[in-house]
N, C-alpha and C positions, 0 to 999 in steps of 0.2 A: 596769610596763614589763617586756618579756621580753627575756634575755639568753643569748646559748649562747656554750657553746667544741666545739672540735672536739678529736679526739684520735684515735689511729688504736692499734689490738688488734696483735697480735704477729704477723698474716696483711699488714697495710699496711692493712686497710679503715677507713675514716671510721667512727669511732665519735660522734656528735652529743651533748652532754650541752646541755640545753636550762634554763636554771637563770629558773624564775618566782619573784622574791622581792625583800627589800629587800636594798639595796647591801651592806651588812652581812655578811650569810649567803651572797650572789654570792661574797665576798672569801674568806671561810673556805672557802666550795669549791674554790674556785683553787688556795687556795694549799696543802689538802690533795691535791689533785691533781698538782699540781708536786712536790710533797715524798714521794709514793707511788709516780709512775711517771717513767719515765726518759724519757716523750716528751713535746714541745714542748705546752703548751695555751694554744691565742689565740682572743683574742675573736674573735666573727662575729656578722653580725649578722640578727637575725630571721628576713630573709625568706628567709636561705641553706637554713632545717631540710629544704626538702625536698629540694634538689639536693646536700646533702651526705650526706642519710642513703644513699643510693645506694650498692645494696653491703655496707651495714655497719648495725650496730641503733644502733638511735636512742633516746635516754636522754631521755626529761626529767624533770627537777624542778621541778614546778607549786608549789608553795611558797602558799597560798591561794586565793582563790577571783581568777583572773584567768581566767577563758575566757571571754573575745569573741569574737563570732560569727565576725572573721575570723582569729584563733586556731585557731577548731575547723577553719576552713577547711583551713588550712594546716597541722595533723596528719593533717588525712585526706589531705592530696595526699601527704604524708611515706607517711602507710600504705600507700598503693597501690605503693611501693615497697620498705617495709620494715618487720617489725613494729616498734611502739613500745613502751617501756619507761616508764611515764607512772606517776611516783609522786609520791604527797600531794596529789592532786585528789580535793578535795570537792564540786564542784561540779556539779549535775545534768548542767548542759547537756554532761559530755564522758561521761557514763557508756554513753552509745550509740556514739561517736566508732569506726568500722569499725577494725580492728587496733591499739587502743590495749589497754597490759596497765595499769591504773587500783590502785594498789595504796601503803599507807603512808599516814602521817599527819601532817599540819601540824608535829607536835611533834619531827618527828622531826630529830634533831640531822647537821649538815653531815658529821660524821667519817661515819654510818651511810649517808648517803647515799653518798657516794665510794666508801664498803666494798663499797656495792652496784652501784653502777657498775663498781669494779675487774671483780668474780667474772662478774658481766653479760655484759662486754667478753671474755672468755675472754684475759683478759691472767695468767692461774695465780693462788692464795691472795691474796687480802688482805695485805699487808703491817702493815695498819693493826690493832691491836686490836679484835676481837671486844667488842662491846655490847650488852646487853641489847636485845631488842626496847621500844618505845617503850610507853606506856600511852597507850589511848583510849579516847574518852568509850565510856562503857555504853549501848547501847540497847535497843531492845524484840527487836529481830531480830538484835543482832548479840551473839554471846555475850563477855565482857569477855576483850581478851588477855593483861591481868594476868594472868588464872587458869590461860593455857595455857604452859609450860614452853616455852623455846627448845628446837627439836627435837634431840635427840642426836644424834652420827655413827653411821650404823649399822653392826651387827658389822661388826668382817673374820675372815673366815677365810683361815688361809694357801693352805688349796689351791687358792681361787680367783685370780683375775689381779688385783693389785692394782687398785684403780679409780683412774683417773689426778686430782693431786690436782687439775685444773681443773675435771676434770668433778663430783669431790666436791662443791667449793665454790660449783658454780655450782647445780646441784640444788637445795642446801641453803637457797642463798640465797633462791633460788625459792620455798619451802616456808615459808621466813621473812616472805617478804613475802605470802604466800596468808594465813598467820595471822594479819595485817590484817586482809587484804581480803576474804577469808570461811575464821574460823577452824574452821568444821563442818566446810566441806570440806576444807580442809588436815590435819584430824585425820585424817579419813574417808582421804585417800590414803596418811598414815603408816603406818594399819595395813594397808591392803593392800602396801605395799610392805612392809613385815614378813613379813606374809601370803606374800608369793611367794617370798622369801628363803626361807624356811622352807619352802614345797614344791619347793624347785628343789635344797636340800640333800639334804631328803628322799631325790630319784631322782637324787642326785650330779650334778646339772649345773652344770656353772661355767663361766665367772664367772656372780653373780649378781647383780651389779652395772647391766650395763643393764636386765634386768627391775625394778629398784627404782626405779631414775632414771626408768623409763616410769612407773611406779603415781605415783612423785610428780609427774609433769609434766602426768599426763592430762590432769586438769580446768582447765591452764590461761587456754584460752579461756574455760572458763564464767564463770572470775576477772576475764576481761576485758569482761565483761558490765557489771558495778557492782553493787549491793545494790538498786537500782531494779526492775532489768531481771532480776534472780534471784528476788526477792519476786516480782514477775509469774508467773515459771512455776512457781515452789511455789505459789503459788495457784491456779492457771489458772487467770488474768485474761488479757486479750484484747490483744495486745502493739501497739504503733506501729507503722506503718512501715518508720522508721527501728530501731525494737527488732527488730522481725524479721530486717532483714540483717545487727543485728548476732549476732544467736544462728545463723543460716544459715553465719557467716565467723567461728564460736568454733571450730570443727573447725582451720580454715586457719591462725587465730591461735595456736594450740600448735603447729602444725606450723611455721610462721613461725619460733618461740622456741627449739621442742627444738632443730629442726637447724641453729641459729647455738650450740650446748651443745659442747663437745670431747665426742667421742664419739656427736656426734648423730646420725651417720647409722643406728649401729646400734639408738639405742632408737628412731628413727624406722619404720627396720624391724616391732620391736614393738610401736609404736601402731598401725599400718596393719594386722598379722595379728591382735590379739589377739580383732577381732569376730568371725573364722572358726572353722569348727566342723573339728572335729579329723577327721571324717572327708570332711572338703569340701565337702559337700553344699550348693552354692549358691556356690561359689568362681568363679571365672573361671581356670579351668586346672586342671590335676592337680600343679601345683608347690606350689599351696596344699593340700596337705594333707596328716595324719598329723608324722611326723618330719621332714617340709622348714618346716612350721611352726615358727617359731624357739621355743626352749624360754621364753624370757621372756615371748613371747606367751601360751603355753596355760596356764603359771603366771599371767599377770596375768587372761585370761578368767576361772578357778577362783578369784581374791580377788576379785574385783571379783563376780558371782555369789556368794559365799558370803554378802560383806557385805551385799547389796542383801538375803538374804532374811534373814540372823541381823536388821536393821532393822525386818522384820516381827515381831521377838521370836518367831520359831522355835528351837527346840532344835538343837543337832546333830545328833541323831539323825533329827529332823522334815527339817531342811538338805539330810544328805545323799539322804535318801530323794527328795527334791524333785531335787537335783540328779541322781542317776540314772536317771530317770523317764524324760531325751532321750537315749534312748540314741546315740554316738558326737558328739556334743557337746564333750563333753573325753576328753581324755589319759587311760585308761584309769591307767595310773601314776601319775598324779598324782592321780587323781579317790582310788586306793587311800590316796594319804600323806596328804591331808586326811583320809581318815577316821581316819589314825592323828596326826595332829595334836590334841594337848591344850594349847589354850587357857587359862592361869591365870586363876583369875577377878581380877576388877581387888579392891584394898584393900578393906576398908570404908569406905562410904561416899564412896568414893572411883571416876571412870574411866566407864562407859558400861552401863547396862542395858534390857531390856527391861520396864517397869514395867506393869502394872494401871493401866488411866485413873484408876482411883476410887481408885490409893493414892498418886498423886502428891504432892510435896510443895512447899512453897516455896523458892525456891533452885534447884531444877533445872531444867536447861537441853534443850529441845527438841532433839532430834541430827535429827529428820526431823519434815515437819510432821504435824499433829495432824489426822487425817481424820474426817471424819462416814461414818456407813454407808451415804450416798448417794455418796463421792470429792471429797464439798467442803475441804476445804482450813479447818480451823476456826481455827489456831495456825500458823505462822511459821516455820519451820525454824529453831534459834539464839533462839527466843522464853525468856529467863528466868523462870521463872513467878512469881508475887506470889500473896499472896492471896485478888485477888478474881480473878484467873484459876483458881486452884485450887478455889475455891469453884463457878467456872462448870464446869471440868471434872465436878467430882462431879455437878453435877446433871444434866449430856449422860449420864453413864457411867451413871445411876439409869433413864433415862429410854430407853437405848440407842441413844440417836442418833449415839455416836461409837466407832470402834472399840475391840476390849477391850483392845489394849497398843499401848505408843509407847517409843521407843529414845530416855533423856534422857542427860543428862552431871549424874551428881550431883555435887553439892558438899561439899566438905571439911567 
């Protein structure tokens, strides 16, 4: 049986919390919901999710596998109006669902859900205590979240503008539940948002706060895809339909999420410029380009580019050579502070490297999939290797049928 309440953000807009689950867990969200915010939550019932999300984002907690066909119906009519916030579905049939953000897991306790609903709703901090993220099952493609750390708050520096604190805890939150729902890519945008802080220091630009909030929210849509429909394009496998328009409306689905964020309009800004080339070339206008380009932009182009090629186990020195190649591309400035950026290598055996096919070990974790020298796709992006995977690696790497390095996450 599906149940919601309704509740409205500190602007007056319907915010929907849609709670799939036993009567039990319904109760505990209630009643941590009433005991968290200072506004009224009453039931309503089912068939209201789509004409209340109107306006306002729309929460649910799917709480197991309950998606019936006329469920998914009636998320998608909710979508065409408003993105959804859809956590702890595991169930195939909604991993396509057009503007659903699919994230979190069964186990996860009522307090953690409400925490997430609060920061969600742009209703300011949590009032509730901070929780560990949840443990889940280990699988073949998805790397175990036990192993990855709740993400820190990132520096402040005084001389930038405080980041306001709704917008902190909503990012954050963001970034918490991406480490669910695909923990490679949630790493993968921590450090580019490090990444940009760090050249945006560099050439003294502040604040640098929205360009961080942008590097962590990028890939939201891709998160709204499911582990289905993302295996399919790390593979290129041949997509449905219905998988097509949902990877076609991953662009709109972040766009959807950033700009219901306090302070969304401005990283909104930054996801829209950061694919433009700093001398314009190919822009629609002369407003796009050079220094009307917002500085978080041309900071997050330069981490998002460094990463993609350090992934090919390139050097710095190989990196930057690659990256100066297009010339006016990026930020002559900032293209200088990356080169003076030094990177600490991660611990032993500890953090992300570029490894030798043939010297992998057991225990490490794939960061990007495993290519043959033809672009097949041999390993899984987040694949944990075993034995008899490491054993099949050496024999491809003997025989050269797969490329000579792969970017893993080693183990402690």
């Amino acid at each position: 049986m599906t149940n919601s309440f309704v509740m409205k953000d500190e602007s007056g807009k319907p915010v929907v919390l849609c709670v799939c689950a036993e009567t039990r867990l319904l109760v505990q969200a209630a009643q941590q919901l009433r005991a968290a915010t200072a506004v009224e939550v009453a039931a309503t019932p089912d068939d209201g999710l789509a004409r209340m999300a109107r306006g306002g984002l729309a929460v649910c907690l799917a709480m197991g596998s309950v998606a019936t066909p006329d469920f998914v119906a009636k998320l998608h009519g909710a979508a065409a109006a408003v993105p959804i916030l859809l956590l702890g579905v595991s169930d195939a049939s909604l991993e396509t669902a057009s503007g659903v953000f699919a994230c979190l897991d069964a186990s996860t306790s009522a307090s953690d859900l409400v925490t997430t609903v609060l920061v969600a709703a742009e209703s300011g901090p949590p009032t509730l205590p901070a929780k560990a993220p949840p443990k889940v099952a280990r699988t073949q493609t998805t790397a175990a979240v036990e192993d990855i750390p709740p993400p820190p708050p990132p520096p402040r520096d005084s001389r930038m503008v405080p980041l306001p604190e709704a917008a902190f805890g909503a990012a954050w939150a963001l970034v918490r539940l991406m480490l669910h729902m695909d923990p490679i890519m949630a790493r993968r945008c921590m450090k580019q948002a490090r990444h940009v802080q760090e050249i945006l220091k560099a050439v003294q630009s502040f604040p640098t706060w929205p360009g961080e909030v942008a590097a962590l929210s990028r890939e939201l849509g891709r998160a709204s895809l499911g582990p289905g429909v993302r295996e399919k394009l790390d593979r290129n496998q041949v997509l449905g339909p219905h998988e097509k328009l949902a990877v076609e409306a991953a662009p709109a689905t972040t766009h959807e999420i950033v700009k219901r964020l306090p302070g969304g309009e401005e990283v909104m800004a930054i996801l829209e410029q950061f694919p433009l080339r700093f001398d314009g070339r190919g822009a629609p206008g002369a407003k796009h380009t050079a220094e009307r380009i917002a500085a978080g932009a041309r900071a997050l182009k330069l981490a998002v580019d460094y990463e993609a090629l350090q992934g090919r186990g390139m050097t710095h020195a190989e990196i930057m050579e690659d990256l100066r190649k297009d010339e006016g591309r990026y930020d002559p400035r900032m293209l200088g502070a990356v080169d003076e950026i030094e990177t600490p290598p991660p611990p032993e055996g500890v953090g992300d490297a570029a490894v030798n096919c043939g010297q992998l070990k057991v225990g490490m974790v794939l960061e990007e999939p495993l290519l043959g020298t033809d672009g097949a796709t041999i390993m899984a992006e987040g694949t944990r290797l075993s034995e008899s995977d490491v054993s099949r690696i050496g024999e491809l790497a003997k025989s050269r049928r797969i490329r000579e390095k792969v970017l893993v996450r080693l183990s402690a």
